[in-house]
N, C-alpha and C positions, 0 to 999 in steps of 0.2 A: 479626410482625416477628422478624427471624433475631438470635439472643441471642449472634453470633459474626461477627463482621467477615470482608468478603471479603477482607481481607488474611489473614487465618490461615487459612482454606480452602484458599489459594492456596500460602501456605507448605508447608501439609501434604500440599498437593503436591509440591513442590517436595523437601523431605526425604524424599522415600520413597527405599528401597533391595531390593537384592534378597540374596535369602538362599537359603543350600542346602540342603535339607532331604531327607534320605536321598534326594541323588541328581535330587533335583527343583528346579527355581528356584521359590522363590515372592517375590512383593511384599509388602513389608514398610515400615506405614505407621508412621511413628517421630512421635512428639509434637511439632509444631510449635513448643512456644516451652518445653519442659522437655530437659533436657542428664542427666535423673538414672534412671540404669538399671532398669528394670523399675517405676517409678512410675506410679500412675493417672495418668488426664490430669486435670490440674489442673482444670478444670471438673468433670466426676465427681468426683474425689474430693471437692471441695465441696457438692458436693448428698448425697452418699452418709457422708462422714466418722462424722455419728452414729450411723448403722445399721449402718456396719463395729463403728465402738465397741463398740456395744451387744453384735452379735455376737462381738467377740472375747472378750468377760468372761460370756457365757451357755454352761453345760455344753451340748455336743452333742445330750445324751437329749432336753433340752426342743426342738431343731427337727427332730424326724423328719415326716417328710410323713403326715399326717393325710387318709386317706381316707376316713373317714367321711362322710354327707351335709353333718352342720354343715363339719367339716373343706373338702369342695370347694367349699363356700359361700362362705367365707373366704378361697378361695385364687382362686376366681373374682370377688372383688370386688379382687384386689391385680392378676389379670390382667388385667382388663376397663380398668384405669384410662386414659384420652388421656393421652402423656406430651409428644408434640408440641405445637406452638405453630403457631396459622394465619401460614404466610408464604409459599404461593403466590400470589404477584399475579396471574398470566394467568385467566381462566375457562374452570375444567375443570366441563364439561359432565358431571354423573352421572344416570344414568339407574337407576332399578331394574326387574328383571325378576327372572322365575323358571322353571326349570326341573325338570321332572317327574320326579324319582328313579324306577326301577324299579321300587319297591313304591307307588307312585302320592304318594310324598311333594313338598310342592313345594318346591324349596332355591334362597335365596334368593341374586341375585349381582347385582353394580352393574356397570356398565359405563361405565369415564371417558372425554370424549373433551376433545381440546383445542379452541380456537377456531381454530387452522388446521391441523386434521388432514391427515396422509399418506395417503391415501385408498390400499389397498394395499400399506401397509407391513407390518410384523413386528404379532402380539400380544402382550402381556404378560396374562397367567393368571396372577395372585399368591395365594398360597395362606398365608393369615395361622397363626401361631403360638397357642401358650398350654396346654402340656402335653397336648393332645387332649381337655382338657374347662375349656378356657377361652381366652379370648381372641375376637375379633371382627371383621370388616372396617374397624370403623372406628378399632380401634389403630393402622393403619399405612394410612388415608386419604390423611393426608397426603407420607407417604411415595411412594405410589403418582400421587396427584395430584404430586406434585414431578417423578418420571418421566415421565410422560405433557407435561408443560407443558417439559421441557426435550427431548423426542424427537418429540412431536406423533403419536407412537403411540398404538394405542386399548390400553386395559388394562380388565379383566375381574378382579374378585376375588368368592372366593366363603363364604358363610356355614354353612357345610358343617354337620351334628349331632354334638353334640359328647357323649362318653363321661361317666361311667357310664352316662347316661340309655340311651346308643347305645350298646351296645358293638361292639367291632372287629368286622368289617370295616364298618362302614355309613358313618363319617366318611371312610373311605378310598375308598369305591365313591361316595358323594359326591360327589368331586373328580374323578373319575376320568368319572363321566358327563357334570358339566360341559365338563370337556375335551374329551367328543368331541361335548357342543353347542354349542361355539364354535368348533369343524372345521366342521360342521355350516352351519353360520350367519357363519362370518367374513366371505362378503359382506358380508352384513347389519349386521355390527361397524364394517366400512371397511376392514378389514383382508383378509390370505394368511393362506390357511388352512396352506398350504408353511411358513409361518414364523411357529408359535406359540413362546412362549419363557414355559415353567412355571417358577415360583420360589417360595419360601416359606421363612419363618425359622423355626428348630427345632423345634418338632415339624411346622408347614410346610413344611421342607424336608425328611420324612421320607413327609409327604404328595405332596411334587412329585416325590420318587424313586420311590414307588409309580405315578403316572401315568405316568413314564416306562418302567419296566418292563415294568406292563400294556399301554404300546401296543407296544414291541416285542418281547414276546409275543404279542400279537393281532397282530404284522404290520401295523399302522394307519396307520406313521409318520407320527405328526401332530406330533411335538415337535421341530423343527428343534433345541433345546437346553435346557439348563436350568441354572438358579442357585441355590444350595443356600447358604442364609444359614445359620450356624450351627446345622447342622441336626443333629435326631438320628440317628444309625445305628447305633450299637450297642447299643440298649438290654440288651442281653445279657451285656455285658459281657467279650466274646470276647478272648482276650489273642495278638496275633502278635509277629512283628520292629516292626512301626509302634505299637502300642499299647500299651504298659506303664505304666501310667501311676504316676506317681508326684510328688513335689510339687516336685523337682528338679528337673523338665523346665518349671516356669512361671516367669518370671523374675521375683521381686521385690524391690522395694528393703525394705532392713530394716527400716526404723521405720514401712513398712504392713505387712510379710511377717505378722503375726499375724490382722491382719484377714484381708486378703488369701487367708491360707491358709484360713482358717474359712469365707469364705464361697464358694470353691469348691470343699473338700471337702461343704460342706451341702446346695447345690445337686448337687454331684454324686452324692448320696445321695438325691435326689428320684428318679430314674431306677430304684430299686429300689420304687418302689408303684405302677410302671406295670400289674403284671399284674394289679392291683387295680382300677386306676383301667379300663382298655381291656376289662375282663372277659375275658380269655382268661390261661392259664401259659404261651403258647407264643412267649415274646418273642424267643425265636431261630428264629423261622421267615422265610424270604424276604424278606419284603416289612416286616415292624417291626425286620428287623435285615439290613440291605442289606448291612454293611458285611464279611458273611462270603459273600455270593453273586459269582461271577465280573462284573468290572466292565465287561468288552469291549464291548458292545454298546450301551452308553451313546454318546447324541450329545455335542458337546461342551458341556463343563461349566464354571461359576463356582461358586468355592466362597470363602468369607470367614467368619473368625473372629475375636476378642478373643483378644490373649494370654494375660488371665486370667481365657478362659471356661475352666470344667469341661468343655465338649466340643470344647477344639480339639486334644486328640490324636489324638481318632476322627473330625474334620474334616481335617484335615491328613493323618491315614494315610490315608484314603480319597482325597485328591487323592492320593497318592502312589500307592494302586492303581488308580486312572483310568488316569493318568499312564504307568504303566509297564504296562499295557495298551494302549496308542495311543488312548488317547481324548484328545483335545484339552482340555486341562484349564490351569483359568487360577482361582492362587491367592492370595488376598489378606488375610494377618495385620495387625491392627489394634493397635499398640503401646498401651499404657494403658487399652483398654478388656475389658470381661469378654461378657457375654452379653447381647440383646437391643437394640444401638444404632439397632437400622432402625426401631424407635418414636420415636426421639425426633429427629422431623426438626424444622428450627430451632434446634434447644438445643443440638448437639454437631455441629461440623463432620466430623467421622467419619461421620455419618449421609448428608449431600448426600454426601461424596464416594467413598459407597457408590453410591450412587443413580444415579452419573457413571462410574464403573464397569463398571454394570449396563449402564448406555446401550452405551459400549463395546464390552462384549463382546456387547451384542444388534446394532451397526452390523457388528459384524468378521462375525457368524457369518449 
């Protein structure tokens, strides 16, 4: 059961606005029943109040990202956790199957169907999150099952190898072979293969920009589009006109600004033990750092972030170099929330009407 009444889903409908952002319009989802500038959303910050606390009175030195084995033990048991709550009612049919990696590995992927499928409509290929060496298909089950029961689309998510064990490229050719066995076989899914649509939330959505790149490199075009949930691209940390980041550009209200800033400058500091974690130094290469490669050639795009994620200046500058490349690009800021809301479907109406979104711009394109 949903921990959020359809009248406040509805509201936060209804409050959205749109906002200019160097030149771009983006949608801008404003807190439904809060009036206080730059504030969490009142749900979150009640779940979260004691761990801002906590972080705002602990020195910086003690949360550096620990790559160590003990260290990604740790960080994979905080990723791995279900943060959702069962409340799809329809029965979404999951199937598992597996596909043969190139080095004869078999990688595992579920495939959802609803009880009255579109026989021939769009795919969805969700490609789950968790810094490339953690996270799972079934953090964001529900999430994906919530899509599929409100579009009766088939969806496909995949359990890719996750780093250090694997280092780059293997989690990324992963996903990338998956994709072209669900061109492959979309008959077989119920789905066009004309209209798959790849997504994935932060490091997922750095996974779903590599899929889309390699296919329009390889000439394959199997990705009618893709949606990029607060994804990572710049692990490099490249600075232009769109990306300066600074703590000025995140709106908060006072009496959180302490927390608030601590724990998106901490997170944002996790993003420097990627060359660790990935096994390679070359984090400014193509394809782990999209966000310095020409964007032209991308099909069109959904992109969505938290105002006080750590990566929504390199989410937002990146629609804005979509955008002013002619790529059909369609942007969506989440007022009060930070990073990772597509987990937690039922608990935070931010999450379904993300979800609703997604449908959207999968029926337009």
């Amino acid at each position: 059961m949903k921990k959020y009444s359809e009248d406040l889903l509805q509201k936060l409908k209804e409050c959205q606005s749109t906002q200019d952002y160097y030149g771009m319009e983006i949608v801008v989802k404003n807190l439904p029943d809060c009036d206080e500038k730059g504030a969490m959303d009142p749900r979150l910050y009640n779940d979260m109040k004691g761990g801002l606390r906590m972080m705002s009175l602990m020195p910086k030195r003690f949360m550096k990202m620990d790559t160590s084995e003990k260290g990604i033990a740790g960080l994979r048991k905080s990723f791995n956790g279900i943060k959702s709550v069962p409340c799809v009612e329809r029965n979404i049919e999951i199937t598992q199957e597996h596909v043969t990696a190139d080095d004869g590995y078999m990688i595992p992927i579920r495939i959802y169907h609803s009880d009255t499928p579109k026989v021939g409509g769009p795919i969805l290929y969700y490609i789950h999150g968790g810094g490339f060496f953690g996270g799972h298909p079934g953090v964001v089950e529900e999430s994906v099952k919530m899509f599929v029961a409100k579009t009766d689309f088939p969806a496909v998510s995949v359990d890719y190898r996750l780093a250090p064990e694997n280092p780059y490229p293997r989690g990324h050719q992963d996903c990338y072979q998956v994709l072209q066995w669900i061109y492959a076989n979309a008959e077989k899914i119920g789905g066009d293969k004309e209209r798959i649509f790849v997504a994935g939330d932060s490091a997922g959505g750095n996974l779903t920009q590599y899929c889309t790149t390699r296919d329009w490199e390889d000439g394959a075009h199997m990705v009618r589009g893709q949606m990029l949930l607060y994804p990572t691209l710049n692990m490099a940390g490249v600075k232009d006109e769109y990306y300066h980041p600074s703590m000025d550009q995140f709106e908060m209200t006072p009496k959180q600004k302490k927390g608030l800033t601590k724990m998106i400058s901490v997170f944002g500091d996790m993003t420097s033990g990627m060359e660790a974690i990935l096994g390679t130094a070359e984090v400014n290469n193509d394809y782990l750092n999209p966000y310095t490669r020409d964007p032209k050639k991308n099909p069109p795009t959904f992109v969505t972030v938290g105002e006080h994620d750590y990566l929504k200046l390199e989410t937002l500058g990146y629609a804005v170099k979509l955008h002013n490349a002619g790529v059909d690009t369609t942007a969506v800021l989440y007022k009060g929330f930070g990073h990772a809301y597509f987990d937690n479907t039922g608990v935070y109406p931010q999450c379904e009407d993300c979800i609703d979104e997604m449908a959207k711009f999968v029926k337009m394109h």
